[in-house]
C-alpha positions as CSV (number, residue, x, y, z in Angstrom):
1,X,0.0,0.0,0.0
2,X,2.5,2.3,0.9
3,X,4.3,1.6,-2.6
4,X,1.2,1.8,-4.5
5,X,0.4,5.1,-2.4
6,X,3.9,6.6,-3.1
7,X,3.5,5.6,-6.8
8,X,0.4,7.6,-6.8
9,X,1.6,11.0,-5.2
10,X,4.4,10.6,-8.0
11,X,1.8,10.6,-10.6
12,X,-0.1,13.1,-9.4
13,X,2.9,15.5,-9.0
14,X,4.4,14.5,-12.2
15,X,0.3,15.4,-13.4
16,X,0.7,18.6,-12.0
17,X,4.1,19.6,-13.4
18,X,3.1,18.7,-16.7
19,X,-0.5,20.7,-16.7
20,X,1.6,23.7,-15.6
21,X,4.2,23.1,-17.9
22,X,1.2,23.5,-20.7
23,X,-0.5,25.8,-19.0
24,X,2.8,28.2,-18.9
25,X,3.6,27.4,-22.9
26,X,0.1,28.3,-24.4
27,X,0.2,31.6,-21.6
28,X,4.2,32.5,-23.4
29,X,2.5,31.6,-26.8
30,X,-0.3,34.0,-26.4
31,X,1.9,36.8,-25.3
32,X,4.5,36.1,-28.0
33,X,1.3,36.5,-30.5
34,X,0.0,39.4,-28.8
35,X,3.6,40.9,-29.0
36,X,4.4,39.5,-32.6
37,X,5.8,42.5,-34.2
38,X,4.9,44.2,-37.9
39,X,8.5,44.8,-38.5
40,X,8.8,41.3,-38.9
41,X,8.2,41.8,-42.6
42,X,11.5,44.0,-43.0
43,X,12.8,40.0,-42.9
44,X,10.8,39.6,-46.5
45,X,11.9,42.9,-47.7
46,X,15.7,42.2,-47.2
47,X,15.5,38.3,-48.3
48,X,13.6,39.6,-51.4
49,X,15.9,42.0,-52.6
50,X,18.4,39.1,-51.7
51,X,16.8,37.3,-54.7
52,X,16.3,39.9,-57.2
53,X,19.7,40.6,-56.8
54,X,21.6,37.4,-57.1
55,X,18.9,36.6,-60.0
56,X,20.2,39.9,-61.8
57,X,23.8,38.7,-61.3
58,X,23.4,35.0,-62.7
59,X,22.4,36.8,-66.1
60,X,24.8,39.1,-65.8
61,X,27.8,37.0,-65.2
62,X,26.4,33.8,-66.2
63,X,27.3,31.8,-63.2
64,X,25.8,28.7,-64.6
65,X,23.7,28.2,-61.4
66,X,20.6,29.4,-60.0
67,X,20.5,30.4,-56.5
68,X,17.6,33.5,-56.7
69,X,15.2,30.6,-57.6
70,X,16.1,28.5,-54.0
71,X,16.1,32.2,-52.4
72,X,13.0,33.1,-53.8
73,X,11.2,30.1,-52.7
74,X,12.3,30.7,-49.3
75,X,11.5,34.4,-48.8
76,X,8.1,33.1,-50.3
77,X,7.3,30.4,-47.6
78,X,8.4,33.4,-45.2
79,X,5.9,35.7,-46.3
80,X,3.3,32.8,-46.3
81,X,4.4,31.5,-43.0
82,X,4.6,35.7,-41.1
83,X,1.4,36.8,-42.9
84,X,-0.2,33.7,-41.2
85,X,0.7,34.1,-37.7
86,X,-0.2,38.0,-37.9
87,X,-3.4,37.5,-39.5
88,X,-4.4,35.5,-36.3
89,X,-2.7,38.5,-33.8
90,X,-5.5,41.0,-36.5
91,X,-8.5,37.8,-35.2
92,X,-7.3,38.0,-32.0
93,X,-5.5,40.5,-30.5
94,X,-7.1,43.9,-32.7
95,X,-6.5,46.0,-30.1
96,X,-2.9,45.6,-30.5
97,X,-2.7,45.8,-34.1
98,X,-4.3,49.1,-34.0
99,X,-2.2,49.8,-31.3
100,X,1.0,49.7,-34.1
101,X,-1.3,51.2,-36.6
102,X,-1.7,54.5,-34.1
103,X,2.0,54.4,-33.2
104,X,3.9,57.2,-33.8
105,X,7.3,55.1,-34.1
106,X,5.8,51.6,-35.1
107,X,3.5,53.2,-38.2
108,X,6.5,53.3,-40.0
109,X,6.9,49.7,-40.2
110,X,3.2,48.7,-41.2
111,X,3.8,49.6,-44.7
112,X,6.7,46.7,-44.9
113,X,4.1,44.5,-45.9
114,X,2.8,46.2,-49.0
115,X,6.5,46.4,-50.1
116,X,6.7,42.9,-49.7
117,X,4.1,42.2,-51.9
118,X,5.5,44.4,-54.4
119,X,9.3,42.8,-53.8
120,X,7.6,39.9,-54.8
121,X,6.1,40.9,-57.5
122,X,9.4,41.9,-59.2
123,X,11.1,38.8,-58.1
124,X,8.1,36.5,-60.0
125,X,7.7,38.8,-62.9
126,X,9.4,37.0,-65.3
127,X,8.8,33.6,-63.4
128,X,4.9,33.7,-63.2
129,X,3.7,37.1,-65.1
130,X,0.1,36.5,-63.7
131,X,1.3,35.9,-59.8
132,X,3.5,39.0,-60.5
133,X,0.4,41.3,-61.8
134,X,-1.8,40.3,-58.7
135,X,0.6,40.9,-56.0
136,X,1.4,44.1,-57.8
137,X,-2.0,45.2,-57.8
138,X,-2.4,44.4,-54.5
139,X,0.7,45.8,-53.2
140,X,0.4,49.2,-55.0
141,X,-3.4,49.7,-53.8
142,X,-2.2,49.1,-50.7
143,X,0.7,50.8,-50.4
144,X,-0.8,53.7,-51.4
145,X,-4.0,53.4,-49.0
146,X,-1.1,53.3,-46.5
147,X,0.9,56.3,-47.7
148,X,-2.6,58.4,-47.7
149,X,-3.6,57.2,-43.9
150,X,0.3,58.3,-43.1
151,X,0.3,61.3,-44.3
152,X,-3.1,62.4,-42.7
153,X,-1.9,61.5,-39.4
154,X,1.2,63.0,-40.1
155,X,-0.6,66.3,-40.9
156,X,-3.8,66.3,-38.3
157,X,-2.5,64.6,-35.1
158,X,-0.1,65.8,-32.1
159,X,1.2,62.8,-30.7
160,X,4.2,62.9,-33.1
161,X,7.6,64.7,-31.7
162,X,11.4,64.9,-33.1
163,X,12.4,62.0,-31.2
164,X,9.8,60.1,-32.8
165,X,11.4,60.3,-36.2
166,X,14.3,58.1,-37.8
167,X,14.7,56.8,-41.5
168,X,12.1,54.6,-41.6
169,X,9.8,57.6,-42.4
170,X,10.9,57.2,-45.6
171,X,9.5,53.3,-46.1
172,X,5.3,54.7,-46.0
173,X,5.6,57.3,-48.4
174,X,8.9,57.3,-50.3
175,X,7.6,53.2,-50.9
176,X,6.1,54.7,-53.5
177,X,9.1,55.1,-55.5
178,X,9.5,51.2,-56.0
179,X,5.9,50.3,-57.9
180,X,7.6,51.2,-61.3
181,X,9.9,48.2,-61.5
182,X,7.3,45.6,-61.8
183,X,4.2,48.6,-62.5
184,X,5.9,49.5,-66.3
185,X,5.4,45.7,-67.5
186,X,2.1,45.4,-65.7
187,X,0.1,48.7,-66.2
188,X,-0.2,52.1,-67.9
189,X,3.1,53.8,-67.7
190,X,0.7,57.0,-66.2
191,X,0.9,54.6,-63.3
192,X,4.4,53.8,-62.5
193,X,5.2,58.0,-63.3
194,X,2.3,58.7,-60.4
195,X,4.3,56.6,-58.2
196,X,7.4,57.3,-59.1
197,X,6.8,61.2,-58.3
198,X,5.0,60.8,-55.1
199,X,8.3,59.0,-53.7
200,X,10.8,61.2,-55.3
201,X,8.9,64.3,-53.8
202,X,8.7,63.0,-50.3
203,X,12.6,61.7,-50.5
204,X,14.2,65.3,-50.5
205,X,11.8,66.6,-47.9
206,X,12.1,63.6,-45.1
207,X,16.2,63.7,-45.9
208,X,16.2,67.3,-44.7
209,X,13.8,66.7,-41.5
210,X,15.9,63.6,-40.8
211,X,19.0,65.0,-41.0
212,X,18.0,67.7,-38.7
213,X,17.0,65.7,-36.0
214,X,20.2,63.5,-36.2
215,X,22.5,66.8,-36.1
216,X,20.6,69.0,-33.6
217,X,18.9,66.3,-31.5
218,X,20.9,63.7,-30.8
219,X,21.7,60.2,-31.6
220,X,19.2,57.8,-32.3
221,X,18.0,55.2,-29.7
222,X,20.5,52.0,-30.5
223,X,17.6,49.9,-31.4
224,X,17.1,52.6,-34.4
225,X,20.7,53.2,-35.7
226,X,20.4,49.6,-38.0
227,X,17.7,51.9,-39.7
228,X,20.4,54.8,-41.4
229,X,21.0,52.4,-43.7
230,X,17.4,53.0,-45.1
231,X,18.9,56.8,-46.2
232,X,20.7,54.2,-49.2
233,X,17.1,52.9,-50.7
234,X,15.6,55.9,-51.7
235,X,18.3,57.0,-54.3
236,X,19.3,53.3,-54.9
237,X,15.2,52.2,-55.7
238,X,14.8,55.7,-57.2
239,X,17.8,55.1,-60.2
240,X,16.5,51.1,-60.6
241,X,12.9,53.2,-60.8
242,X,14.2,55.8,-63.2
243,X,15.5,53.0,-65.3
244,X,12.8,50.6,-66.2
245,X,10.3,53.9,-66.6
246,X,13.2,55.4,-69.6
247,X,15.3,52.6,-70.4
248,X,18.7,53.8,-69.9
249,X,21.4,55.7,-67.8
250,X,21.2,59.3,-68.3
251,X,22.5,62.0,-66.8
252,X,19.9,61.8,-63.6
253,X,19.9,57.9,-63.3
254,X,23.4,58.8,-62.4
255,X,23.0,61.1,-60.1
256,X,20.2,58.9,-58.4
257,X,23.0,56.2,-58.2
258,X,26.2,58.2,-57.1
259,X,24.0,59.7,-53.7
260,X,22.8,56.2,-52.8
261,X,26.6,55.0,-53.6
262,X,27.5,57.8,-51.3
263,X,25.3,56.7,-48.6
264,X,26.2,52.8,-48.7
265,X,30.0,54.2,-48.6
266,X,29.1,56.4,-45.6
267,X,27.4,53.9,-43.8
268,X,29.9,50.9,-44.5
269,X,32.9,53.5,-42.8
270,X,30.9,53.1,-39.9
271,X,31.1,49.3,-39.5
272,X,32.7,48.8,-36.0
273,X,30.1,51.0,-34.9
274,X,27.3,49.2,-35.9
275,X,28.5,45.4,-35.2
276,X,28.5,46.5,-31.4
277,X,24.7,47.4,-31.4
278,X,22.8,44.7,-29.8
279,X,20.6,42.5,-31.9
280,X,17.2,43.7,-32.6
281,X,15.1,42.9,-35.1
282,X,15.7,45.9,-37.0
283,X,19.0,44.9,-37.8
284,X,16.7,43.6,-40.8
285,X,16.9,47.5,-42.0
286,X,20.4,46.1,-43.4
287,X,19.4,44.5,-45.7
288,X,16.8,45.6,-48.1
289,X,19.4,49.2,-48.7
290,X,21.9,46.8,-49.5
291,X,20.5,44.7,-52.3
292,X,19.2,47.7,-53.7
293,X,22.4,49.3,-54.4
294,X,23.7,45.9,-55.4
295,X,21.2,45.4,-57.6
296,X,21.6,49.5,-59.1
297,X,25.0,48.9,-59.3
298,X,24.6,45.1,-61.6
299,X,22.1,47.5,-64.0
300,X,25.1,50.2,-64.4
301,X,27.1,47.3,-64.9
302,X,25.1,45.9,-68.3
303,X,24.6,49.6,-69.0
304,X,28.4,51.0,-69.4
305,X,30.2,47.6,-69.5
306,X,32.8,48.9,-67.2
307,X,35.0,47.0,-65.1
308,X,34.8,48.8,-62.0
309,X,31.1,48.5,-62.3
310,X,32.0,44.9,-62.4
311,X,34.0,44.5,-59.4
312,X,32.1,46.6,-57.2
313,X,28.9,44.7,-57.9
314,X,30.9,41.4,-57.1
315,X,32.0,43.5,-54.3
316,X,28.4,44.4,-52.9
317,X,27.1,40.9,-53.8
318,X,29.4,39.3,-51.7
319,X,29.0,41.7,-48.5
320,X,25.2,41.6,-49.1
321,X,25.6,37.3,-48.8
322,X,27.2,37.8,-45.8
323,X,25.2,40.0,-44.1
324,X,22.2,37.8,-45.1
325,X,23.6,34.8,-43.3
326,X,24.3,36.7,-40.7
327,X,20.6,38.0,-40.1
328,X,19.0,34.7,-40.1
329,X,21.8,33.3,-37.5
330,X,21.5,36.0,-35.5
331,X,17.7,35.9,-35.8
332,X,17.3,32.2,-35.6
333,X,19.2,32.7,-31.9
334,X,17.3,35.5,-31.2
335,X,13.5,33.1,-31.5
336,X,15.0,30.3,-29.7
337,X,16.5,32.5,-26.8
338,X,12.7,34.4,-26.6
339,X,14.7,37.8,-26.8
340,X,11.8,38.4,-30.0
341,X,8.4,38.6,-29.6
342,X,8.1,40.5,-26.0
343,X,7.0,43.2,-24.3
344,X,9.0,45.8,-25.5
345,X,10.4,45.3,-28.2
């Protein structure tokens, strides 16, 4: 009896343990839904442009073997895979999502999902024309439904201060300026023009307020500095832009390409700065800048044929591979440590 008796308070505590155990892992799976960031789809943004990129370079160069196609498949399952897991945070936790849609600081970041649907877009366009069409439209409608909602809160709220602002301004409304490179093979060229001059009159305008915020009012908060890298897309997008809307390097392509060339030159001086910021999830903001000016500079390489067009593409191809890598180790650690995902951040 007193076997059977001590057998049974084991099972009973070992019950215990393991409804508590459950208990406690659908609680931290709740909260890491409820906490499950937009800026999560700066991840598609940055493994999209990862794609167009290297698929740029294989025709280029001819490297006799396809990696875009193996990266686009899986910045595809991402998308499939994030979308998923926020559409149930929008069924269950609304409150929150309009909590990030009335941010002043988070806002930013909603419209990373419209440019991943137009990232896509360009990355199928010659893959699967009719996939490529729909998640243009889709993208471009709601981009700019996006744009239009940021720019009236912009002009008719006061919650919004200096220290709010940091380069990811520029991703609702200078956006815009990328729905050309899929919108010319997919729509009226009116379009892609309406687009393209939305974005290109916002750019100048948010550079100046930026700027003035980083020089008179101090440094950004860590978690934001990974985000000065965005100052790159804007001229780098704006050049790739120019050129599928005329069909060549002209005098302003250039200059659209030698100001984002500054920036990623500006920015990569910096490097022992930034590799001591802690990991956050907008270490993402890497990325996408990157593979723009990569892919910017493999255009001006088929354009002039010149060798130092050549061997800084290589140059920009490689670093953008590495850096890549490096965001999904680093982010892979960051989901199994639970440092992603909380209250917080």
């Amino acid at each position: 009896m007193l076997v059977d008796y001590a057998g049974r308070t084991y099972y009973v505590r070992h019950l215990i343990s393991f409804s508590n155990a459950r208990i406690y892992d659908m609680t931290d799976a709740a909260a890491r839904l409820k906490n499950f960031p937009i800026s999560w789809f700066a991840m598609i943004m940055g493994m999209t442009g990862f794609s167009i990129a290297w698929n740029r370079a294989e025709h280029i160069f001819d490297t006799g073997f396809c990696v875009s196609s193996v990266l686009l498949g899986v910045a595809s399952v991402l998308f499939v895979v994030l979308a998923t897991i926020y559409a149930a945070k929008i069924v269950k936790y609304p409150q929150d999502v309009l909590g990030e849609i009335r941010h002043p600081v988070k806002l930013a970041f909603v419209p990373t999902f419209s440019i991943g649907l137009l990232l896509l877009s360009i990355a199928y366009l010659h893959i699967a024309p009719a996939l490529s069409f729909w998640l243009w439209s889709v993208g471009a409608v709601l981009h700019l439904a996006i744009t239009l909602y940021v720019l009236s809160s912009w002009i008719h709220h006061t919650k919004y201060e200096i220290a709010h602002l940091n380069p990811a301004w520029f991703i609702p409304v200078v956006g815009n300026i990328l729905v050309p490179v899929a919108g010319v093979h997919h729509a009226s060229p009116e379009i892609s023009w309406f687009f393209f001059s939305l974005g290109l009159f916002f750019w100048p305008i948010l550079t100046a307020i930026i700027f003035y915020r980083l020089i008179f009012h101090g440094s950004l908060p860590e978690r934001f500095m990974p985000t000065l890298f965005i100052f790159i897309a804007p001229p780098a997008v704006g050049f790739i832009s120019w050129f599928n809307l005329t069909g060549g390097v002209d005098a302003f392509a250039r200059v659209l390409y030698f100001v984002g060339l500054f920036f990623t030159l500006l920015l990569l001086s910096q490097f022992n700065y930034f590799r001591r910021l802690k990991f956050f999830l907008s270490w993402w903001a890497y990325s996408f800048p990157i593979a723009a000016i990569t892919i910017a500079t493999l255009i001006m390489v088929k354009a002039t044929g010149l060798a130092l067009y050549t061997w800084l593409a290589a140059g920009l191809l490689g670093v953008l591979s590495l850096l890549v890598l490096m965001l999904l180790v680093r982010t892979a650690l960051a989901v199994v440590r639970r440092e992603i995902c909380v209250e917080g951040h």
